[in-house]
Structure formats: C-alpha cells, structure tokens
mmCIF file of the N, C-alpha and C atoms, coordinates in Angstrom:
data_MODEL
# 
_entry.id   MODEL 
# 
loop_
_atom_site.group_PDB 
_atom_site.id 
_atom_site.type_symbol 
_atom_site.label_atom_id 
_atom_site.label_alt_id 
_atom_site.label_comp_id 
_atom_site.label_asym_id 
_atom_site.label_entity_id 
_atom_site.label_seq_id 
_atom_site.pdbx_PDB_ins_code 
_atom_site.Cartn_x 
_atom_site.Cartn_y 
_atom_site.Cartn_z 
_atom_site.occupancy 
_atom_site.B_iso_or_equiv 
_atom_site.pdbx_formal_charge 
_atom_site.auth_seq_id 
_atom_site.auth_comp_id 
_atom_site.auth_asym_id 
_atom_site.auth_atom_id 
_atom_site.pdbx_PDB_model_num 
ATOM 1   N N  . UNK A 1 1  ? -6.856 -12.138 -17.563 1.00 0.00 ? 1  UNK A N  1 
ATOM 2   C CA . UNK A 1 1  ? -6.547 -10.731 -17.414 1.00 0.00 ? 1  UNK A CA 1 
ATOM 3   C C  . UNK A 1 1  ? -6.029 -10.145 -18.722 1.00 0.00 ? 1  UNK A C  1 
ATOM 4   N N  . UNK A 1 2  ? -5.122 -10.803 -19.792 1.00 0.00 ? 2  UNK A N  1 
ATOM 5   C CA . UNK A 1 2  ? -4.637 -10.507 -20.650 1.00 0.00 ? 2  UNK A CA 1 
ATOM 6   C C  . UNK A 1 2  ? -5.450 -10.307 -21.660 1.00 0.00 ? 2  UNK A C  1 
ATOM 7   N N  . UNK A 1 3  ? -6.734 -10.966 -21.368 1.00 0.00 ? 3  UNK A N  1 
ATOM 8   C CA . UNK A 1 3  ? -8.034 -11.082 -22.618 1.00 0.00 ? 3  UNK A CA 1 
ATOM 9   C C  . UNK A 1 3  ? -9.174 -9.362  -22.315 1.00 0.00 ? 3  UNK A C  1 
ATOM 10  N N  . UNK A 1 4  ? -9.057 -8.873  -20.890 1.00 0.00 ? 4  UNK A N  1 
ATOM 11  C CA . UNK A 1 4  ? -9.554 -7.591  -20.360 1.00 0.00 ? 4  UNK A CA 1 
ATOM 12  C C  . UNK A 1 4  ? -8.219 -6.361  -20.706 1.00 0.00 ? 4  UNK A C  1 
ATOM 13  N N  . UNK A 1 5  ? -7.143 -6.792  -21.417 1.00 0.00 ? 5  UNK A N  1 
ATOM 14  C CA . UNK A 1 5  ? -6.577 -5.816  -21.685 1.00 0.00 ? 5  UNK A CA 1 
ATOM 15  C C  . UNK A 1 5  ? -6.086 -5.322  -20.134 1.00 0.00 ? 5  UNK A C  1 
ATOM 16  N N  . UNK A 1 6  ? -5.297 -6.244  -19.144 1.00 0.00 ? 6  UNK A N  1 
ATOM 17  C CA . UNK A 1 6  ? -4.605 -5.549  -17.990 1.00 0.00 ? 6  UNK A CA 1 
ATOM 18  C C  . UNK A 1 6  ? -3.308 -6.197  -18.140 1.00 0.00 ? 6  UNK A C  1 
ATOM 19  N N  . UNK A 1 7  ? -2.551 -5.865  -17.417 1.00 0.00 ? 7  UNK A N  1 
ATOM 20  C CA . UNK A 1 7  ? -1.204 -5.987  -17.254 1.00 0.00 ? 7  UNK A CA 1 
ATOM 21  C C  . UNK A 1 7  ? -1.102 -7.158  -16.143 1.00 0.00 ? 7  UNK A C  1 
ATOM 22  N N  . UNK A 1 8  ? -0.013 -7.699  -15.973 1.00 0.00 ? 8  UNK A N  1 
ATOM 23  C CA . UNK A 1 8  ? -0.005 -9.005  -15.163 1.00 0.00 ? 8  UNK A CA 1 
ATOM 24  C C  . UNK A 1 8  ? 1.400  -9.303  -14.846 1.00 0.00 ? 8  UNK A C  1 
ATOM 25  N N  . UNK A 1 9  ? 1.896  -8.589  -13.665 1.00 0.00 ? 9  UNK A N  1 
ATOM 26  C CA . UNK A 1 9  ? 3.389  -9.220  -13.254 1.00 0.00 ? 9  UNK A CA 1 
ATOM 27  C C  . UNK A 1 9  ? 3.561  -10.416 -12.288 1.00 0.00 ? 9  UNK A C  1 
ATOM 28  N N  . UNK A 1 10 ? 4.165  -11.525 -12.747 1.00 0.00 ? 10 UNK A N  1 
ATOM 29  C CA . UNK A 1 10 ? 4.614  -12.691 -12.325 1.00 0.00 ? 10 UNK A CA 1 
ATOM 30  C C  . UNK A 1 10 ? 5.728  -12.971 -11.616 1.00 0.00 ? 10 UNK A C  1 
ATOM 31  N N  . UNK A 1 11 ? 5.833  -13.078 -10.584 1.00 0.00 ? 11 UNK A N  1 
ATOM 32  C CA . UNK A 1 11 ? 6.852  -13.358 -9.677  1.00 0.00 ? 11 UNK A CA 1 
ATOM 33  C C  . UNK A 1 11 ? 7.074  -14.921 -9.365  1.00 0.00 ? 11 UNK A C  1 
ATOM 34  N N  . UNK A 1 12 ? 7.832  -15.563 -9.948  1.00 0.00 ? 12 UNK A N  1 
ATOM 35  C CA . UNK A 1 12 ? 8.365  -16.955 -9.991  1.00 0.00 ? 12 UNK A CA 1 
ATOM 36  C C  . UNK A 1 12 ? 9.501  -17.351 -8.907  1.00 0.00 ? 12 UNK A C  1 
ATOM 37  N N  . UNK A 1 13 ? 9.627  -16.618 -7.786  1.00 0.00 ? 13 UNK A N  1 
ATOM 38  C CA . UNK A 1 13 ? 11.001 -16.363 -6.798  1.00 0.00 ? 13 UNK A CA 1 
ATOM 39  C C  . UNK A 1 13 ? 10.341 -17.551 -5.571  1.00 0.00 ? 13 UNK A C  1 
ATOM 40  N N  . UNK A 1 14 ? 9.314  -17.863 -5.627  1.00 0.00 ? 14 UNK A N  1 
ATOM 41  C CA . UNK A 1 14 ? 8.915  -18.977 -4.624  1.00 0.00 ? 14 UNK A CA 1 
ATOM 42  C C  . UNK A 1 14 ? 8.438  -19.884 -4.767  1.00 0.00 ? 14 UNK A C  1 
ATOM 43  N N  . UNK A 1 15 ? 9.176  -20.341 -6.449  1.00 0.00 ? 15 UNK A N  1 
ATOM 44  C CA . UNK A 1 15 ? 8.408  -21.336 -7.106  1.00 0.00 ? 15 UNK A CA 1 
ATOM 45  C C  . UNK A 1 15 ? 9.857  -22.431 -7.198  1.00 0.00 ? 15 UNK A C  1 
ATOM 46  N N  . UNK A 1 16 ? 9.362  -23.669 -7.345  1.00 0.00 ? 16 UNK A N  1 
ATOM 47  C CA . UNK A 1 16 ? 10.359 -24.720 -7.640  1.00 0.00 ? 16 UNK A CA 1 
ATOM 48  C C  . UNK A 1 16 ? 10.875 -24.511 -9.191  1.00 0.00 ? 16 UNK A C  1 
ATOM 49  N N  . UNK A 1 17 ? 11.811 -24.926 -9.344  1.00 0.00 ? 17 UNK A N  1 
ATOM 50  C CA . UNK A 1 17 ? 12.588 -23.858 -10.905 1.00 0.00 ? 17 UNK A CA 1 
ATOM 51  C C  . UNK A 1 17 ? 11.824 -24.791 -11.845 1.00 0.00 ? 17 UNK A C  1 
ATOM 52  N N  . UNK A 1 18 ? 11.381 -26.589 -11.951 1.00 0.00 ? 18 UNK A N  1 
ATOM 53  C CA . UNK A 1 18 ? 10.815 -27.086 -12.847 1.00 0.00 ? 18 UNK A CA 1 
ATOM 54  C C  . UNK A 1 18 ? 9.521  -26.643 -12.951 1.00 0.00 ? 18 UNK A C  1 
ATOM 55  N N  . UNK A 1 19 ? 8.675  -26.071 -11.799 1.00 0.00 ? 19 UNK A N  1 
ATOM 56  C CA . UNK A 1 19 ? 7.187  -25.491 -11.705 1.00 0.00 ? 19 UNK A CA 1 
ATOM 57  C C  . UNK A 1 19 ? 7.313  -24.601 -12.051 1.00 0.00 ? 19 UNK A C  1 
ATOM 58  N N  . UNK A 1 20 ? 8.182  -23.708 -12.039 1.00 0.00 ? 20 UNK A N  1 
ATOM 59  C CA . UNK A 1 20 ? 8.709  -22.197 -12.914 1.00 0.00 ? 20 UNK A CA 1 
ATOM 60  C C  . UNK A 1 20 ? 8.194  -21.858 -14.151 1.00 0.00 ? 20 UNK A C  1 
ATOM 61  N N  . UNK A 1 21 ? 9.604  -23.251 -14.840 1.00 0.00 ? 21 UNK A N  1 
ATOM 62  C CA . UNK A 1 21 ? 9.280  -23.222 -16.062 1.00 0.00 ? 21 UNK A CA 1 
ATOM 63  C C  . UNK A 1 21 ? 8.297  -23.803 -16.491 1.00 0.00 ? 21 UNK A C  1 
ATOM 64  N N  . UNK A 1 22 ? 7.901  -25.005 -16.205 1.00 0.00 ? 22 UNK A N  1 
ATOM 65  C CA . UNK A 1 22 ? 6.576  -25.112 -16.703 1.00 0.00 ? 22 UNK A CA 1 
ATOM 66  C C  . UNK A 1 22 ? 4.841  -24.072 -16.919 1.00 0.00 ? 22 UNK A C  1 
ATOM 67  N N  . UNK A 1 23 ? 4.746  -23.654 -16.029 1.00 0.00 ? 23 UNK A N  1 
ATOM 68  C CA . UNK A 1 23 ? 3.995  -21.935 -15.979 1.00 0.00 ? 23 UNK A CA 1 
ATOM 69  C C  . UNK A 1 23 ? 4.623  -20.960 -17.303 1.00 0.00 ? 23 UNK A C  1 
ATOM 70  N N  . UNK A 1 24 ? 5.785  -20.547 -16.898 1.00 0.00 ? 24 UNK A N  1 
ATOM 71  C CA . UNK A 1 24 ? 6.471  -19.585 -17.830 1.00 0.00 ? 24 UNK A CA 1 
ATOM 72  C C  . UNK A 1 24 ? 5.874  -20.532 -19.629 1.00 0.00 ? 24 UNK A C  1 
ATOM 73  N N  . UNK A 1 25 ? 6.224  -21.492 -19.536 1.00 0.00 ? 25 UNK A N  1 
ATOM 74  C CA . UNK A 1 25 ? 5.824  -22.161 -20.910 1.00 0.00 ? 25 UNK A CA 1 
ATOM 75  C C  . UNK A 1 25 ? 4.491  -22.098 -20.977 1.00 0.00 ? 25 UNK A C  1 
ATOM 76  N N  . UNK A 1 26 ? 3.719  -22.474 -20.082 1.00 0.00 ? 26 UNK A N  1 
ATOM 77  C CA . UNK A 1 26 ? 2.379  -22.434 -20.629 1.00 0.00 ? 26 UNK A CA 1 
ATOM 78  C C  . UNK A 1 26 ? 1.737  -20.575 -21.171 1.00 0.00 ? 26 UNK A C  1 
ATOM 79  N N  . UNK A 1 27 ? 2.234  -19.790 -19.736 1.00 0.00 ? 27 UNK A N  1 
ATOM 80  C CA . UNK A 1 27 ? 2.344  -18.661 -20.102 1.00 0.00 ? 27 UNK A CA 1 
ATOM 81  C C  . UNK A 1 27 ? 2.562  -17.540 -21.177 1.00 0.00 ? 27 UNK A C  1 
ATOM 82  N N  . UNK A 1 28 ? 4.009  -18.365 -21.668 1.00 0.00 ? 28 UNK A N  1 
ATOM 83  C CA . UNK A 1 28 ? 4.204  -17.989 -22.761 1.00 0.00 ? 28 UNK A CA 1 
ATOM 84  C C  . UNK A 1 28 ? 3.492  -18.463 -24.044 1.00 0.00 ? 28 UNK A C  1 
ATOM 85  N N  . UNK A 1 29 ? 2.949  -19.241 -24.292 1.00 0.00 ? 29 UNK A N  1 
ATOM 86  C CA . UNK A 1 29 ? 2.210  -19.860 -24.984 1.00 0.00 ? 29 UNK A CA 1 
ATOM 87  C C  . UNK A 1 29 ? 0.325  -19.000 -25.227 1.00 0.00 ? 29 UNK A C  1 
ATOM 88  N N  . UNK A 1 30 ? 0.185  -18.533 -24.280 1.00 0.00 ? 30 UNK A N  1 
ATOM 89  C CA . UNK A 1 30 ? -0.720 -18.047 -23.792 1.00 0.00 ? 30 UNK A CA 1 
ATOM 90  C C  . UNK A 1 30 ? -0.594 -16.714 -24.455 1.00 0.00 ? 30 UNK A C  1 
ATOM 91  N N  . UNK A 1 31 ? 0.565  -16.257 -24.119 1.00 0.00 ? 31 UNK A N  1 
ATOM 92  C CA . UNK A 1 31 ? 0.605  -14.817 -24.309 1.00 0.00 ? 31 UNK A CA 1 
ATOM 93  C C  . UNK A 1 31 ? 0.835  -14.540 -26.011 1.00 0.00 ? 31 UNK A C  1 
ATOM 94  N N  . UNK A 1 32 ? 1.242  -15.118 -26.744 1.00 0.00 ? 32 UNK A N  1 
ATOM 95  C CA . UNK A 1 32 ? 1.378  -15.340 -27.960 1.00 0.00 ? 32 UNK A CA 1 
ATOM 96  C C  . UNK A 1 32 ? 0.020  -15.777 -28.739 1.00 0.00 ? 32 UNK A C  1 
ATOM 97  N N  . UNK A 1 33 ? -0.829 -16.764 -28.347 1.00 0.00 ? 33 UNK A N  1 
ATOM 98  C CA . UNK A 1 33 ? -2.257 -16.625 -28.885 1.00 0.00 ? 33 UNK A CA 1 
ATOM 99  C C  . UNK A 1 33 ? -3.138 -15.736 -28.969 1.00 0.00 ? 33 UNK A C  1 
ATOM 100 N N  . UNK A 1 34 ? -2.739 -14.775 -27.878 1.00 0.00 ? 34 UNK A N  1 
ATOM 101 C CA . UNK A 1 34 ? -3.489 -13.838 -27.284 1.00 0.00 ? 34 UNK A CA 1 
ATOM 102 C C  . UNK A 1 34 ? -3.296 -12.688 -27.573 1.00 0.00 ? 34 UNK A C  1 
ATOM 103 N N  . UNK A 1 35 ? -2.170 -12.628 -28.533 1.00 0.00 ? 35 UNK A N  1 
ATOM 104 C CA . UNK A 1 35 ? -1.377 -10.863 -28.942 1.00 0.00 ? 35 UNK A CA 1 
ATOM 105 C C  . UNK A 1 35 ? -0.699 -10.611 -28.244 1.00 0.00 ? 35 UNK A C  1 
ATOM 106 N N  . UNK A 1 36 ? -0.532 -11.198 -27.374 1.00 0.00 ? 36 UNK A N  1 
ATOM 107 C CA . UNK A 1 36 ? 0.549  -10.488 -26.098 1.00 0.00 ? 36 UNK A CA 1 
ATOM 108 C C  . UNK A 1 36 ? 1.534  -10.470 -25.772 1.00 0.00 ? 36 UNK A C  1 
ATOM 109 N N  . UNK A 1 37 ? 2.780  -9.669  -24.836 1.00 0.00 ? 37 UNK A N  1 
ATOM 110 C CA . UNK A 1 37 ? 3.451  -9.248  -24.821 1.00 0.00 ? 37 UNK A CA 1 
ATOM 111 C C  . UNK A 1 37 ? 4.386  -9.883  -23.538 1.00 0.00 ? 37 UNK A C  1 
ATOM 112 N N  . UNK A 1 38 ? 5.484  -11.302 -23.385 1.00 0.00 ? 38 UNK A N  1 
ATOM 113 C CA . UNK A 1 38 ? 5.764  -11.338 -22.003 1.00 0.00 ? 38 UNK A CA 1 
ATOM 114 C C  . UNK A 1 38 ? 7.464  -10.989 -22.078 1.00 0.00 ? 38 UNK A C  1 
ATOM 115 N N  . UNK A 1 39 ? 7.656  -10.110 -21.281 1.00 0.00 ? 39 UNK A N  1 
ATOM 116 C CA . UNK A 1 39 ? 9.066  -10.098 -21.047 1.00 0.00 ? 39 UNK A CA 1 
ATOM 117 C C  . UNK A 1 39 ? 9.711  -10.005 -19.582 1.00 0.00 ? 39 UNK A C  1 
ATOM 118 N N  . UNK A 1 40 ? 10.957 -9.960  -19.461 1.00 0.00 ? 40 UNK A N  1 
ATOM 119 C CA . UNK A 1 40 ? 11.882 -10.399 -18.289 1.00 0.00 ? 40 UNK A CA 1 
ATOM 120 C C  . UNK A 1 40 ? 11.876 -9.192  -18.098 1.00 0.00 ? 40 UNK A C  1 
ATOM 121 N N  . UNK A 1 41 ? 11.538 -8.958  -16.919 1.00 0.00 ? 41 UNK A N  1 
ATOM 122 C CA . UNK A 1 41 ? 11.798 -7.431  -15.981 1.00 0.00 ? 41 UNK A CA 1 
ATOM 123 C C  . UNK A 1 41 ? 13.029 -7.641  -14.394 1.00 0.00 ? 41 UNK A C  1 
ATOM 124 N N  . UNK A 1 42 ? 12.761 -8.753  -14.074 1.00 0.00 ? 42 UNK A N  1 
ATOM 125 C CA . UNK A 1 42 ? 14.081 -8.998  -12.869 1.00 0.00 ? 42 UNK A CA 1 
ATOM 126 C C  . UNK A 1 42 ? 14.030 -10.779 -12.876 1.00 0.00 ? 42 UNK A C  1 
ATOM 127 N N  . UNK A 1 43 ? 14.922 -10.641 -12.189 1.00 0.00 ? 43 UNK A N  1 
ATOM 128 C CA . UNK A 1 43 ? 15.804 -12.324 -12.011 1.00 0.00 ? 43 UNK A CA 1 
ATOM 129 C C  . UNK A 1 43 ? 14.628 -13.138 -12.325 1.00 0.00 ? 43 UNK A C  1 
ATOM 130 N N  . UNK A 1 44 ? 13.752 -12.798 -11.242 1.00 0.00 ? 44 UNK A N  1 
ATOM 131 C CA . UNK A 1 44 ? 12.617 -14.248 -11.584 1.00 0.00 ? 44 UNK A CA 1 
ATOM 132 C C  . UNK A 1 44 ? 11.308 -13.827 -11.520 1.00 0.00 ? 44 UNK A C  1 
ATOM 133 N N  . UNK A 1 45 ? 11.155 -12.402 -12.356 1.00 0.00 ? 45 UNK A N  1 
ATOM 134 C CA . UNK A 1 45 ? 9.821  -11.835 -12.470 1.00 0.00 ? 45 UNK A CA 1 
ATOM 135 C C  . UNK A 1 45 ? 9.533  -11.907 -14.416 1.00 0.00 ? 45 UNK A C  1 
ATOM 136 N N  . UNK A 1 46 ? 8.475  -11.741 -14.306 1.00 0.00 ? 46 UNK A N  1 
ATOM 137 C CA . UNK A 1 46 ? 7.647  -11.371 -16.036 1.00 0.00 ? 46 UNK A CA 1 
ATOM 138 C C  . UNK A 1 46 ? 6.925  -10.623 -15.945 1.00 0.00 ? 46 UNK A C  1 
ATOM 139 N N  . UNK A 1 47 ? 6.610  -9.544  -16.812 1.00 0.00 ? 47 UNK A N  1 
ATOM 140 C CA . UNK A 1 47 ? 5.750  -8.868  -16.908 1.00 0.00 ? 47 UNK A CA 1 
ATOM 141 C C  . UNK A 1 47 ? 5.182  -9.506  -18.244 1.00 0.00 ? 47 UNK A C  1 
ATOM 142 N N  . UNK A 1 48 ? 3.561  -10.026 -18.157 1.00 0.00 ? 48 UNK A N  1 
ATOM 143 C CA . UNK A 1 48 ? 2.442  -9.701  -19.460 1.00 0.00 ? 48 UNK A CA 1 
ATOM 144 C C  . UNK A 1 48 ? 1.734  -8.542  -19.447 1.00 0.00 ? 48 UNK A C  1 
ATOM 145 N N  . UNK A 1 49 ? 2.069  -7.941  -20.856 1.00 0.00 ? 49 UNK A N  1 
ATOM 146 C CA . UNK A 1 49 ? 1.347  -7.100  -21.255 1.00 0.00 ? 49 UNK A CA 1 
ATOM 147 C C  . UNK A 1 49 ? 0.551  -7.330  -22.474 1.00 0.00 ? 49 UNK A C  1 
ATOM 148 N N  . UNK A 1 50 ? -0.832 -7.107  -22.435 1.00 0.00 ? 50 UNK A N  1 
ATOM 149 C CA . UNK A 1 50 ? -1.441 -6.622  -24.164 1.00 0.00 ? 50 UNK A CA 1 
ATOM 150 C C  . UNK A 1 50 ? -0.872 -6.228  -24.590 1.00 0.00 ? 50 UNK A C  1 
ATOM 151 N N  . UNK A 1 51 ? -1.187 -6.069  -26.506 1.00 0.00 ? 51 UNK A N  1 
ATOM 152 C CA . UNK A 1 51 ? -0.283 -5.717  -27.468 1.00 0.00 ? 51 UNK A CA 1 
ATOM 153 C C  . UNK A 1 51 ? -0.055 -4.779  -27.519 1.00 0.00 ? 51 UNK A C  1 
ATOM 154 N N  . UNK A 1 52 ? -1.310 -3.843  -26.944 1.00 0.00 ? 52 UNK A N  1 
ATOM 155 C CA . UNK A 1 52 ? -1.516 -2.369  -27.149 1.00 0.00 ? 52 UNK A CA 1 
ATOM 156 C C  . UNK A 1 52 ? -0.505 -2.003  -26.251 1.00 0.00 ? 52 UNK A C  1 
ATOM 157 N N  . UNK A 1 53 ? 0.561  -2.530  -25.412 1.00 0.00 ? 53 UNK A N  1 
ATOM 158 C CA . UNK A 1 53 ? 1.524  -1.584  -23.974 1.00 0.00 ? 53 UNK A CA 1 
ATOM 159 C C  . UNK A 1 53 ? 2.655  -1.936  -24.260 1.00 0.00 ? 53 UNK A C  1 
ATOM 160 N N  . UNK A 1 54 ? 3.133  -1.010  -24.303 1.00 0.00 ? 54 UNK A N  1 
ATOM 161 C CA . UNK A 1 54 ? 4.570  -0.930  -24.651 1.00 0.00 ? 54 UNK A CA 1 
ATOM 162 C C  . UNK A 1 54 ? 5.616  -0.765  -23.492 1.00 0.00 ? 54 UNK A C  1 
ATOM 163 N N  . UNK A 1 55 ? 6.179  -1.671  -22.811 1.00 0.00 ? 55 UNK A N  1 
ATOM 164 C CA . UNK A 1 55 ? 7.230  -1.275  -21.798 1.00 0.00 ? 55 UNK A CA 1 
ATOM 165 C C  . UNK A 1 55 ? 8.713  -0.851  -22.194 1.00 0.00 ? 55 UNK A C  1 
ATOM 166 N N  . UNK A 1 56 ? 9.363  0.240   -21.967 1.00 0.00 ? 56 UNK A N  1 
ATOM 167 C CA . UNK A 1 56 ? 10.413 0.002   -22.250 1.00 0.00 ? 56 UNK A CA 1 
ATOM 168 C C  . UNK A 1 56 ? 11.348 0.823   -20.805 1.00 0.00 ? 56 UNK A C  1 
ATOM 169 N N  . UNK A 1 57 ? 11.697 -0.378  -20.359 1.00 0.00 ? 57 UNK A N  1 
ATOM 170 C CA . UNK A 1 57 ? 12.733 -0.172  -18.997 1.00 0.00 ? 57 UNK A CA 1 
ATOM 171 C C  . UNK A 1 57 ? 14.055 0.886   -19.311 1.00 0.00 ? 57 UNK A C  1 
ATOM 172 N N  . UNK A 1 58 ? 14.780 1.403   -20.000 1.00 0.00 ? 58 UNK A N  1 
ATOM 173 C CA . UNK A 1 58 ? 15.472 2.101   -20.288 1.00 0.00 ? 58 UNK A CA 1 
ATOM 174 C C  . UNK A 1 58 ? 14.825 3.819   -20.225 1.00 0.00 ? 58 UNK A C  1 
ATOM 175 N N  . UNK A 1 59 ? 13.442 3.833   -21.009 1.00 0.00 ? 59 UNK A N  1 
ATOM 176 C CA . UNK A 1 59 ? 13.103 4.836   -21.052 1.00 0.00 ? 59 UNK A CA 1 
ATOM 177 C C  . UNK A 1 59 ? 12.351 5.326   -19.388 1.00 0.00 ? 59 UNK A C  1 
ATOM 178 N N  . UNK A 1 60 ? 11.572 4.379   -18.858 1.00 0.00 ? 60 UNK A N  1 
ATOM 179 C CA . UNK A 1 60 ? 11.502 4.749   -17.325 1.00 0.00 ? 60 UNK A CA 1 
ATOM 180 C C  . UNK A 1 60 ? 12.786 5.142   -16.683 1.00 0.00 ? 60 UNK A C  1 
ATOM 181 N N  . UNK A 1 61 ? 14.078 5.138   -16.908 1.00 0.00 ? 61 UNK A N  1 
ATOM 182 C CA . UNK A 1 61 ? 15.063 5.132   -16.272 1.00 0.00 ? 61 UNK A CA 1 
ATOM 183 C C  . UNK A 1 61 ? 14.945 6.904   -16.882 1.00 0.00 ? 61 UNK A C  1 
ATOM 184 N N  . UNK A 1 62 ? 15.543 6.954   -17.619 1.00 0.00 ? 62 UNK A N  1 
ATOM 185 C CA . UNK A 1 62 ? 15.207 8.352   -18.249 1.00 0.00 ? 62 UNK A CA 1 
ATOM 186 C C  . UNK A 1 62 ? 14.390 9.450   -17.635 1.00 0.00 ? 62 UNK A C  1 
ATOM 187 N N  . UNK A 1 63 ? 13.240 9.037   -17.155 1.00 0.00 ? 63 UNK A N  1 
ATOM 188 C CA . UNK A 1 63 ? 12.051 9.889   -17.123 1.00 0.00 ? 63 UNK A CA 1 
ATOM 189 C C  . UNK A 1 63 ? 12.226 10.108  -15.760 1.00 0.00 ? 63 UNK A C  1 
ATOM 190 N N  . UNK A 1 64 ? 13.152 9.503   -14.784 1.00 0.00 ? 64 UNK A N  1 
ATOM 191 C CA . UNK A 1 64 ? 12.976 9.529   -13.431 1.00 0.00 ? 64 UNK A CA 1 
ATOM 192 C C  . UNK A 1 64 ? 14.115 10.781  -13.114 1.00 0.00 ? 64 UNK A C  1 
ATOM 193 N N  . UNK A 1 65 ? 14.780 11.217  -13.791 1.00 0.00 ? 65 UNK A N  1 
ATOM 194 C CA . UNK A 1 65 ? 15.677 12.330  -14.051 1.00 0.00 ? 65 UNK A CA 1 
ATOM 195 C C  . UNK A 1 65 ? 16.733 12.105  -13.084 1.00 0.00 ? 65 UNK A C  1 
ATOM 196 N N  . UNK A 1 66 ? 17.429 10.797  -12.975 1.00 0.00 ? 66 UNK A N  1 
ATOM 197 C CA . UNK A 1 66 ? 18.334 10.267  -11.907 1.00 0.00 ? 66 UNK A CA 1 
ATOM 198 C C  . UNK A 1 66 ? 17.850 10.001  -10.717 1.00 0.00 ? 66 UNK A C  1 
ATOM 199 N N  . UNK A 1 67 ? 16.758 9.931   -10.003 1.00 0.00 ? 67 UNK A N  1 
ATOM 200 C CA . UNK A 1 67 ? 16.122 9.859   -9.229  1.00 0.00 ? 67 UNK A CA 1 
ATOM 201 C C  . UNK A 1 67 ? 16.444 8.222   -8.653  1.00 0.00 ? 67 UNK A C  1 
ATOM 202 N N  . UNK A 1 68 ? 16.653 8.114   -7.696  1.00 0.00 ? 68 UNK A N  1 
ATOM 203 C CA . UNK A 1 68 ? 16.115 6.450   -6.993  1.00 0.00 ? 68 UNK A CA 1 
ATOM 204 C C  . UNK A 1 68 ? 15.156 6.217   -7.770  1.00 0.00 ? 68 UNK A C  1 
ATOM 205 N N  . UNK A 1 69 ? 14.555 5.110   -8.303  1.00 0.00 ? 69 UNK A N  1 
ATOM 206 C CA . UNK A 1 69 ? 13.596 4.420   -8.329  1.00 0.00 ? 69 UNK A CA 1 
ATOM 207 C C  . UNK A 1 69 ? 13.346 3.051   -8.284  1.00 0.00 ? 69 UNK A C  1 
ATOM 208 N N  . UNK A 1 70 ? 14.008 2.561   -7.436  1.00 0.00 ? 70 UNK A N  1 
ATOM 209 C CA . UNK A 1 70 ? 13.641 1.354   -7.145  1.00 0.00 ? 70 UNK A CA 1 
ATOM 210 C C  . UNK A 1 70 ? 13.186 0.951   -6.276  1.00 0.00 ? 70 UNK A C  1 
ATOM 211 N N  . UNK A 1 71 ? 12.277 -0.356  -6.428  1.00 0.00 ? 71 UNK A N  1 
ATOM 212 C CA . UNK A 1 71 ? 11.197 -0.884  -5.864  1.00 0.00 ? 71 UNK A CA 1 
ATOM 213 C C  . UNK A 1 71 ? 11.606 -2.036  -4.980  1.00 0.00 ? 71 UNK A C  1 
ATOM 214 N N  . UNK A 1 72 ? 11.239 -2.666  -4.066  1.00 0.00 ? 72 UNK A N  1 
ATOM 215 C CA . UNK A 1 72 ? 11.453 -3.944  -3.631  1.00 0.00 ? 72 UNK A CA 1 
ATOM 216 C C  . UNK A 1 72 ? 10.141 -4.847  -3.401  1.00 0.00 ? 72 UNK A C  1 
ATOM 217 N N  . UNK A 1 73 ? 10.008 -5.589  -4.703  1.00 0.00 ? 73 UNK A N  1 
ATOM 218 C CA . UNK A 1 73 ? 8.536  -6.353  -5.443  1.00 0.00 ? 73 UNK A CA 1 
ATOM 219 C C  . UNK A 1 73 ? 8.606  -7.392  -4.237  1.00 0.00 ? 73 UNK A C  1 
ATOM 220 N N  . UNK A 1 74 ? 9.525  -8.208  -3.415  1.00 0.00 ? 74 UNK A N  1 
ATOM 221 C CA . UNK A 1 74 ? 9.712  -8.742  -2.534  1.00 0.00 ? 74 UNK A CA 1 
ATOM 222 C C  . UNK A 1 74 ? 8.289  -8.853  -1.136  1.00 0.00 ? 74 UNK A C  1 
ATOM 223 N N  . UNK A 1 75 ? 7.126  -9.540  -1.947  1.00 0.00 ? 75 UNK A N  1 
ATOM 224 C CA . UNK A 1 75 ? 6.328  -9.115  -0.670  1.00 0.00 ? 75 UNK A CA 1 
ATOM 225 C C  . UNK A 1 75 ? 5.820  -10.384 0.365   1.00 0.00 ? 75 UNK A C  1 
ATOM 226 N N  . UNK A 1 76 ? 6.505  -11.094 0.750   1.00 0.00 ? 76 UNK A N  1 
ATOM 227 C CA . UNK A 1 76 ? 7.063  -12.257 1.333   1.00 0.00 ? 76 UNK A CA 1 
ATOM 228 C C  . UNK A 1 76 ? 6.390  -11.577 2.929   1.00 0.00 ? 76 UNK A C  1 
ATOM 229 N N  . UNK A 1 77 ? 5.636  -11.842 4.040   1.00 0.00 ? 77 UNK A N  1 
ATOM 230 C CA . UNK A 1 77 ? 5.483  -11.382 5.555   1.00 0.00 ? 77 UNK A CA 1 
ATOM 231 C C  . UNK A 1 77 ? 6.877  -12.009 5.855   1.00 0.00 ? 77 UNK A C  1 
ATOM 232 N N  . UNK A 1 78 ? 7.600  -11.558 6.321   1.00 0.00 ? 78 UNK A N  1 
ATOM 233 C CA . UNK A 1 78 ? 8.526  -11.453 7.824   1.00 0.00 ? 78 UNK A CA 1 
ATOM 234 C C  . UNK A 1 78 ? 7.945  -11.647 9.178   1.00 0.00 ? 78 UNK A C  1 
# 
C-alpha cells in the first residue's frame, strides 16, 4: 500500500506485545526503504504514511475549532 502511495493505520491492541514488536520492526524497516513515514498516533496504533503526507496531530486539533473530535478506532464485534 505504501508503494501505491496510500496511507495505512495499524492497530497492534490485539496483538501479543513480542508479535507487536516484531511487525512494528519489520514495518518500520519497510517504511524507511520505501520513503516513508511511520508514526505513533495512540497507545498501540501507527499510522504509515508516504513521504508526500504530512500528519500533524496538533494542527487537526486546531482546525476542529474546539469541537469533539474524537474517534473510537476500537472495532472489536461485541
């Protein structure tokens, strides 16, 4: 996905913490050959982005003009 230029959020919250990291490493590894971009967005999520996307979580906060905006990425069936 990172090679088509899309975005790719990773949710690691139902993973065993050594299978975690092992992914996150290869991942990261990945994302660095590739131009790309991985950073920490919540406890046990990543966002990859291409080089070309710029996230910056502070400035979404901004733009929402105090507004709620939060999400619950949590998509687990009950």
């Amino acid at each position: 996905m990172l090679i088509r230029n899309e975005c790719v959020l990773i949710d690691f919250q139902y993973m065993l913490e050594a299978q975690a990291r092992r992914c996150l490493d290869f991942i990261d590894g990945a994302s660095k050959v590739l131009a790309g971009n991985l950073q920490k967005v919540g406890a046990s999520m990543y966002l990859l982005t291409p080089i070309n996307v710029i996230v910056d979580a502070e400035e979404m906060t901004l733009a929402a003009n105090g507004q709620d905006v939060s999400f619950n990425y949590d998509m687990k069936r009950r």
